[in-house]
C-alpha positions, 0 to 999 in steps of 0.5 A, a space after each residue: 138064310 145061310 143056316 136053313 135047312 134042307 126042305 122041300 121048296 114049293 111054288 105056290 099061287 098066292 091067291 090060294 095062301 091061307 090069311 096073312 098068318 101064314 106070312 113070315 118074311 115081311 114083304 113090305 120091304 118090296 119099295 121102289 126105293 129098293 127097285 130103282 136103286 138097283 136099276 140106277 146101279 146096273 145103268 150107271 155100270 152099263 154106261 162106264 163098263 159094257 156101252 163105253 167100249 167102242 163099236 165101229 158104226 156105233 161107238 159109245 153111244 149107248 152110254 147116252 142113246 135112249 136105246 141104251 138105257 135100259 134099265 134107266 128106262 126099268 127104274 123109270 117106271 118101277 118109281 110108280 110102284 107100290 103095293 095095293 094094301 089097306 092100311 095097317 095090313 100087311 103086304 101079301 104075295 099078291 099085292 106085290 105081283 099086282 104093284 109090280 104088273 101095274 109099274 111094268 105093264 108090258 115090259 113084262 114078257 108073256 105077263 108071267 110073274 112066278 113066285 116061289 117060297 120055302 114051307 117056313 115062308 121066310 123067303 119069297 122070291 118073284 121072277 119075271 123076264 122084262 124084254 123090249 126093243 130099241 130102234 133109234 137113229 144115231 150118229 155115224 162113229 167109226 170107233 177108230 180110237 183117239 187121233 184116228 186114221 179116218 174120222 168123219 166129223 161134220 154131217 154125222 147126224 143120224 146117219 146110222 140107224 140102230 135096232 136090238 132086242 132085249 131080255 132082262 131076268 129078274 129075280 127079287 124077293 125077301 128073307 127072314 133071318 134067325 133073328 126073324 129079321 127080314 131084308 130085301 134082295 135081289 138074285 144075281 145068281 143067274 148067267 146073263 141076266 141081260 142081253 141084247 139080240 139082233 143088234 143091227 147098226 146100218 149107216 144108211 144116210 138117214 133121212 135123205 139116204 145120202 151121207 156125205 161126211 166131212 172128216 180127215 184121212 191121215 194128213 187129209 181133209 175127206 169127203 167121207 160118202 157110203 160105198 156107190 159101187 164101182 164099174 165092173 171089168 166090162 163097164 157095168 154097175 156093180 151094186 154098192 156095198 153096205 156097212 153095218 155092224 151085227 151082233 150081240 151083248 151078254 152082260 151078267 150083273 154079279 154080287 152080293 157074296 157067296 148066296 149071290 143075293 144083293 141087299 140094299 147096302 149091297 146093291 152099289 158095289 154090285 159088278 157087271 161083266 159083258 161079253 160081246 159078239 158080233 161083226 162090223 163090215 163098213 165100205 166108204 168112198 173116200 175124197 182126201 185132199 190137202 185143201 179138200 173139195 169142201 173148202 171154200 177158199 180163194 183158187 189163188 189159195 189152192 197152193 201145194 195141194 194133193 188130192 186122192 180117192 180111195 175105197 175103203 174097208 173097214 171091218 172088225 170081228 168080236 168073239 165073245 169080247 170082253 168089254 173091259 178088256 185091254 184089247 176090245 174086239 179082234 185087231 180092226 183092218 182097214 184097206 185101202 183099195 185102189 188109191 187114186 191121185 187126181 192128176 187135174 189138182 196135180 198139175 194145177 195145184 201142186 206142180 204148178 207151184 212148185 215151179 213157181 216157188 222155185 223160180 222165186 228162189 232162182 230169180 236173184 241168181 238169174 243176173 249171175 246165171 245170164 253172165 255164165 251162159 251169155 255170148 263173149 264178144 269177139 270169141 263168139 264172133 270167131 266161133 261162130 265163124 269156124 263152126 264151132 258156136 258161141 262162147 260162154 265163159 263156161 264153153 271158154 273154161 271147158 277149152 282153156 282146161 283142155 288145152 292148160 298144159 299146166 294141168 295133168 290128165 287127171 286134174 283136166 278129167 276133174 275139172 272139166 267134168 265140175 264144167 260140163 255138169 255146171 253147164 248142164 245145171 245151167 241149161 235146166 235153172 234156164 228151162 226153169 225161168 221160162 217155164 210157163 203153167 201146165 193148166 188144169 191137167 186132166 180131169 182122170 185119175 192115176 192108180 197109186 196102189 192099195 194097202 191094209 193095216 190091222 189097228 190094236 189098241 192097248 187099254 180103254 177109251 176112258 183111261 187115262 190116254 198115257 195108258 192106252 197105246 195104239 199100234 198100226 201094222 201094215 199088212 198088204 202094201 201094193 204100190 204101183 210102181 209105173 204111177 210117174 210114167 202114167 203121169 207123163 203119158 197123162 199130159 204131152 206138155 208135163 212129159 216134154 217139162 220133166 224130160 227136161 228138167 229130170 234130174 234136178 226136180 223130183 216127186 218122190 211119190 210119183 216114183 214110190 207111192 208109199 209116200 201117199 199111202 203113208 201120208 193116208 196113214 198120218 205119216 209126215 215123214 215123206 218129202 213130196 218134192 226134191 229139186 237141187 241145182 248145185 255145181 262148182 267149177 273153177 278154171 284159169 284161162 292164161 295166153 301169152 304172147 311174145 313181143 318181137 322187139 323184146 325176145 324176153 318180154 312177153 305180154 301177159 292176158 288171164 282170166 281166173 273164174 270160179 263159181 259154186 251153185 248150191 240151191 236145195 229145195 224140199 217139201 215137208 208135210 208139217 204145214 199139210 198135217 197142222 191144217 188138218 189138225 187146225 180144222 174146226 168141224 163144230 160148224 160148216 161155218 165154223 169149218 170154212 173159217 178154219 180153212 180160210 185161218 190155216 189153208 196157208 200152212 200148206 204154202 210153209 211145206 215147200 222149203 230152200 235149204 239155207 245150208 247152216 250149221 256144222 254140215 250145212 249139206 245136211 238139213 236133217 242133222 239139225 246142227 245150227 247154233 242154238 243162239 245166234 246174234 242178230 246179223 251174224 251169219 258166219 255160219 251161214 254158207 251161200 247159195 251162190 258164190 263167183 269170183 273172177 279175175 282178170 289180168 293184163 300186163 308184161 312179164 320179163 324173163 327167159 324160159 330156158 325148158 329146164 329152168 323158168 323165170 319171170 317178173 312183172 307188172 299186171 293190172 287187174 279186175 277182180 269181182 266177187 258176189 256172193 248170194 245167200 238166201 235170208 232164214 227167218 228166225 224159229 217162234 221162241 214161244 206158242 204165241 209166235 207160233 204163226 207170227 210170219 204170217 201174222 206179220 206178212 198179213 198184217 194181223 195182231 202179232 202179240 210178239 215176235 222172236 227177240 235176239 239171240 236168234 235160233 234158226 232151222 236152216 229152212 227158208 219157207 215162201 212165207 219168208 221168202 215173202 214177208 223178207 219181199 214185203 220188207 224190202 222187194 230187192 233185200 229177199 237175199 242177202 247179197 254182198 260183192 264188190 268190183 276191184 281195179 288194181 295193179 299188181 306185181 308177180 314173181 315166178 321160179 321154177 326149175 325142171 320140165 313137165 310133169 316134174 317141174 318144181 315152183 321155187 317162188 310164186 308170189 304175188 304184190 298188190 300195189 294199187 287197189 281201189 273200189 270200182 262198184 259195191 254190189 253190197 246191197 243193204 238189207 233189213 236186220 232180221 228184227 227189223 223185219 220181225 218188227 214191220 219195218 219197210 223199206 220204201 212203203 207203198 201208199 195205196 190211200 189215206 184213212 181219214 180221222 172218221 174211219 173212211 178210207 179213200 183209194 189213190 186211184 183215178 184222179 188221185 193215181 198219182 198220190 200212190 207213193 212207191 208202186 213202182 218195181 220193186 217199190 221204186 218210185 211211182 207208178 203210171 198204171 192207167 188199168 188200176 187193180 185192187 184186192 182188199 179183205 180184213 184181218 177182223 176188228 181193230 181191237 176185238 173189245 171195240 166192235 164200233 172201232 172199225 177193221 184192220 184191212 189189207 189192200 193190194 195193189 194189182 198190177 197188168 202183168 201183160 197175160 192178161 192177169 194181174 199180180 200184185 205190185 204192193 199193198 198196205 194194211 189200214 187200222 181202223 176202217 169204217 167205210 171204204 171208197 175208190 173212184 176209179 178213172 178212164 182204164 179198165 179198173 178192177 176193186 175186188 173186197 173180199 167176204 172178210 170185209 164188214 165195212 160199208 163200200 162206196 166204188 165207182 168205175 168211171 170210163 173203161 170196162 170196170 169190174 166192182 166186186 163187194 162180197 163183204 157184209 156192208 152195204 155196197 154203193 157201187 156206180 158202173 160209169 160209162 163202159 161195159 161194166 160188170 157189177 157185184 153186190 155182197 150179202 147186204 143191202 146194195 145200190 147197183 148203178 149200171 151206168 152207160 154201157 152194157 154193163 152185168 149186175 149181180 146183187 147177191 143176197 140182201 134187198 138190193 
């Protein structure tokens, strides 16, 4: 009523109204129609506006939770109202007031209704409080924002429990205009018609009370668990910390113009403000790891692996937030306390490969490293005899540089410092050839330090994510600088290593643990391993001796040497950060196999430079040629380059101090080799992406990178290791060959030292030919992308019915090619092998059979076995091996669902099916160890004390 006049209002009882003559505004206008639509409006405004806001612990959820809707839960039941009116009369006050206690029954607070009216009854208005709680389990969310810091992702189901209070004031009526035409309404006059008190969010771990969440941190998988408390000073319990979030909404429902009365067609533009108060303090014990702890995979596949601890306090304060602010709440903080490095995974899982990967890079170069560092015969035996030692050619260079009078001071300083330091080189890629494994370490952990950050986000979980920006700034960063020396005083042997070989491997991190406090960040910047070996030194050793007969003629005997090592090694966390980002957490089941699909990413982190393009010493310049023809590879500098000379002969003429001529015949030997490690090509599309994995293990490869080739000058061990599978001895490239030949020399030169002046120093070959070629052939780059092997082992024979029958025992001597280095055959009598799947042959075709990879193992003398070969068969259905009189070994991995029929004969065997088809598997004679897999297996022990385990399945 815009134009009604000023009266006086009064509240009456409506029994006490005199008959329905009285009433003016028609009440019959009061329908659940009009009620629910105006609760459906609020819900679907709470949902987009006031519960899509993100909460630590309980994050959107009460966009969704029945605990959220509630007015959904108002609109529920006022679809039940109706007014209790006889037919043809009308509704009165009162019949409103009873339809509406009879819908809402105890969601009416104190069951007070009040109503009001003018004297001219053209509006009545009906006010009442509805008011409920909520108690509801919900799943853990941390509310981090998109790509997130910390996020637990598997095992959050009803780990939080939520509880609030709620009021909803409601004033709704009718009003009769000038016109005496009457419309409902309802008032939104009023502040805060909704609110939710005592919100309280606790993760408690539901029903059990454990939580244990599996989730990421930064590059990280985590085991995410509630706080357990921490020994204090005096190796007391100290009472675990909880997490929880408290507070309070205040949501105004607003519309309906200047009067501030919604009628129907009013009631979908109606508009919801809310403003939120309140705290959230979460403490979390955090287990991260590159491979974490619920991986299920292979120990042989826990490879460059890093695992920390932290406890970790995430909290964030609301002062009245508005819910549709670009930035929501006060800036989250989140502090890492006292992270921690496991040493245990460090020494076993990352140093450990480490040094092996780098002795696979050093193993090529070790025939060139043994002729540095290796006795010269005669000179030795004189050395040894006067005390001075045995001669290398580099300890000959470093006296024949002393004493070459040729030389200035300046030059000999030079040169014989490239000498020392190559010999230093020398000694440590020595030390690196033998080292052995450190083992497991210890089972204690290193203090890295702590650090804090504040997170602010810019724009709504809901807009479109090219609006919305996160910044995360540092705000406590406390690295404990002597975490390396911790290290070493941790493990003697580890200490003895790095004191031998420090200078030439490093981990950064150990020295400045930011690099893990990043990595916590989801920073991939930091290299986690720099290692070179690098020398360049050259000399000429030259000895004249003069023939008594001849006073002018002297015979002549030189060696000119020179070699340059430069062998460059990193480890990036683009492979670490992919595993992360590629885990599938739908599932456990789902999680394992994302592992198992990924898990050797982390393998592609560790890296030999290449040493290509216009800085080939500069790897982060990124400067190779973006097309490059397959073989070309001028570009490409060499790792390792030697040449060496050496001359004998007869030279004529005198040396008159001032003036100096000679001229002679010599014969020569002359050798260069050169050594380049083999870049694989760059994916040059999303479906190669992992194609040298793909490749390597034999999967389904939809393409593979076609000429003209690009390359990131980073050789990676899965390169390393598909360029090995194609050809054991073509790993590098190496090209080199042995010369004889005879030259004749002309030599002038006029003044005294150091001012002597060279007229003429020139040199003829006058017969040259070719004793050796050490050029090895190699594999094109596309040959190798393409399957190509040179000398392919066969390990068995796929019948045409799917059975695939092992070449060992009686038929050992069908393996084709499982000599070193795929050489010939072999004479193994202990037979090892490994077999798993890759998955079906054609994924249309369940009854096609499996593709599977079988390895052959070989003893390496420790005890253990590596492998020699292996094979990939398409197409198996059935797999058998009959094993003969050794110690044989047939493990077939969980990938494998074919059936599998093995038997040991004589000799301590062990016959292992973890596969989902039913095994066969007969001990023979010997102490034999049987497994069976998760069907339903025969375990024949035979002879011997023999071990069976049957596993899942009716065995």
């Amino acid at each position: 009523d815009d134009a009604e006049p000023e009266q006086r209002r009064e509240a009456m009882i409506f029994e006490a109204l005199e008959p329905r003559m009285l009433l003016s505004a028609d009440l019959g206008l009061v329908d659940a129609a009009g009620l629910t639509s105006y609760f459906d409006a609020v819900q679907t405004r709470l949902d987009r506006e006031v519960f899509a806001a993100p909460i630590p612990l309980i994050g959107t959820q009460l966009a969704t939770s029945e605990a959220g809707g509630i007015a959904r839960h108002i609109s529920d039941a006022l679809r039940n109202f109706s007014t209790p009116t006889p037919a043809g009369e009308a509704v009165t006050p009162a019949a409103v007031k009873e339809g509406l206690e009879a819908a809402l029954g105890d969601l009416i607070e104190d069951d007070r209704i009040e109503v009001t009216t003018n004297a001219e009854h053209t509006r009545y208005e009906f006010s009442l409080t509805l008011a409920g709680s909520a108690n509801e389990r919900i799943d853990l969310d941390l509310a981090l924002g998109e790509d997130p810091l910390i996020s637990a992702r598997l095992g959050t189901r009803d780990e939080v429990n939520l509880s609030f209070d709620w009021h909803f004031d409601l004033v709704l009526g009718v009003r009769e205009d000038a016109q005496g035409q009457s419309s409902f309404f309802i008032d939104s006059a009023s502040a805060n018609e909704l609110q939710l008190e005592n919100v309280v969010a606790v993760l408690d771990g539901g029903d059990d009370g454990t939580f244990a969440a599996k989730g990421t941190a930064g590059i990280f998988g985590a085991l995410i668990r509630r706080d357990e408390g921490d020994p204090d000073a005096a190796g007391g319990p100290v009472a675990p910390l909880p997490s929880r979030f408290t507070g309070r909404f205040d949501i105004d429902i607003a519309g309906g113009g200047a009067d501030r009365r919604l009628t129907l067609t009013e009631i979908p533009a109606l508009v919801v403000d809310a403003a939120v108060t309140g705290a959230a303090d979460i403490h979390l014990d955090v287990d991260a790891a590159m491979v974490p702890d619920f991986a299920v995979v292979a120990e042989s596949d826990r490879v460059f692996n890093l695992a920390v601890e932290a406890d970790v306090h995430i909290a964030q304060v609301f002062t009245a937030a508005d819910t549709e602010g670009d930035s929501f709440g006060n800036p989250i903080t989140i502090d890492y306390e006292s992270v921690r490095l496991d040493l245990g995974t460090f020494f076993s899982e990352f140093f450990d490969p480490t040094v092996k990967a780098i002795q696979t890079a050093l193993t090529p170069l070790q025939p060139i490293v043994d002729f540095l560092t290796f006795p010269i015969p005669v000179l030795s035996d004189i050395g040894q005899a006067v005390g001075y030692g045995s001669i290398t050619p580099v300890d000959l260079g470093i006296t024949a540089t002393y004493f070459d009078p040729s030389l200035t001071q300046q030059q000999k300083d030079s040169q014989l410092a490239r000498l020392v330091a190559a010999k230093g080189v020398l000694g440590v890629v020595d030390v690196f050839l033998d080292l052995k494994p450190i083992g497991e370490g210890l089972p204690q952990t290193v203090d890295l330090g702590d650090f804090g950050m504040q997170l602010t986000q810019s724009g709504r979980a809901d807009d479109d994510p090219a609006d919305v920006e996160r910044k995360i700034e540092l705000t406590k960063e406390n690295p404990y600088p002597d975490a390396l020396k911790k290290v070493q005083d941790s493990n003697q042997t580890f200490d003895n290593v790095f004191s031998d070989i420090n200078g030439n491997l490093s981990f950064p991190f150990l020295n400045d643990p930011t690099a893990v406090l990043g990595m916590l960040q989801g920073k991939t910047t930091a290299s986690l391993v720099e290692a070179g070996f690098e020398f360049n030194l050259g000399y000429t050793f030259k000895k004249q001796f003069p023939i008594p007969a001849f006073p002018i003629l002297e015979a002549e005997l030189a060696l000119t040497f020179q070699a340059a090592l430069d062998l460059d090694v990193g480890y990036d966390l683009f492979g670490a950060k992919l595993l992360t980002r590629s885990l599938d957490f739908s599932s456990d089941a789902a999680l394992q196999q994302s592992v198992r699909d990924n898990v050797h990413r982390l393998t592609d982190g560790l890296y030999f430079d290449d040493h290509i393009g216009a800085d080939p010493n500069d790897l982060s310049a990124g400067t190779p040629p973006e097309h490059v023809p397959d073989g070309d590879h001028d570009f490409d500098q060499p790792e390792l380059k030697l040449s060496a000379k050496m001359t004998a002969g007869a030279a004529i003429g005198p040396d008159l101090y001032v003036a100096e001529l000679q001229a002679g015949v010599r014969a020569f030997f002359d050798t260069q080799v050169w050594i380049d490690l083999n870049d694989l090509p760059e994916p040059q599309s999303p479906a190669q992406f992992d194609y040298v994995h793909d490749v390597l293990e034999g999967n389904y490869t939809p393409e593979v990178p076609t000429s003209p080739f690009t390359y990131d000058g980073r050789v990676r061990l899965n390169e390393l290791a598909l360029a090995h599978e194609a050809d054991p001895v073509g790993v590098t490239n190496q090209s080199g060959a042995l010369y004889a030949g005879l030259e004749a020399f002309v030599f002038m030169a006029v003044g005294f030292w150091p001012f002597k002046i060279v007229l003429v120093d020139e040199t003829w070959t006058l017969v040259q030919a070719n004793i050796y070629d050490f050029n090895v052939y190699q594999l094109s780059d596309a040959e190798v992308l393409a399957g190509v092997r040179v000398n392919p082992p066969v390990l068995g024979e796929l019948g045409g019915n799917g059975t695939l029958n092992l070449f060992m025992g009686d038929t050992a001597h069908r393996r084709v090619n499982t000599g070193v280095n795929r050489a010939g055959t072999d004479s193994v009598i202990d037979e090892g092998f490994s077999i798993r799947s890759s998955g079906l042959t054609d994924a249309t075709d369940p009854d096609g059979g499996e593709t599977v990879v079988v390895k052959f193992l070989v003893p390496d003398g420790s005890g253990n076995r590596v492998e020699r070969a292996q094979q990939t068969f398409r197409g198996v259905k059935r797999i058998v091996g009959h094993g003969g009189s050794g110690d044989d070994s047939i493990v077939i991995d969980r990938t494998v669902g074919s059936p599998v029929e093995l038997s040991g004969d004589a000799g301590n065997d062990e016959l292992s099916c973890a596969g989902s088809g039913a095994a066969t598997l007969h001990g023979g004679t010997g102490n034999d160890r049987l497994v069976g897999g998760s069907s339903d297996d025969l375990l024949d022990g035979g002879d011997g004390d023999a071990r069976l385990g049957g596993g899942a399945g009716r065995d």
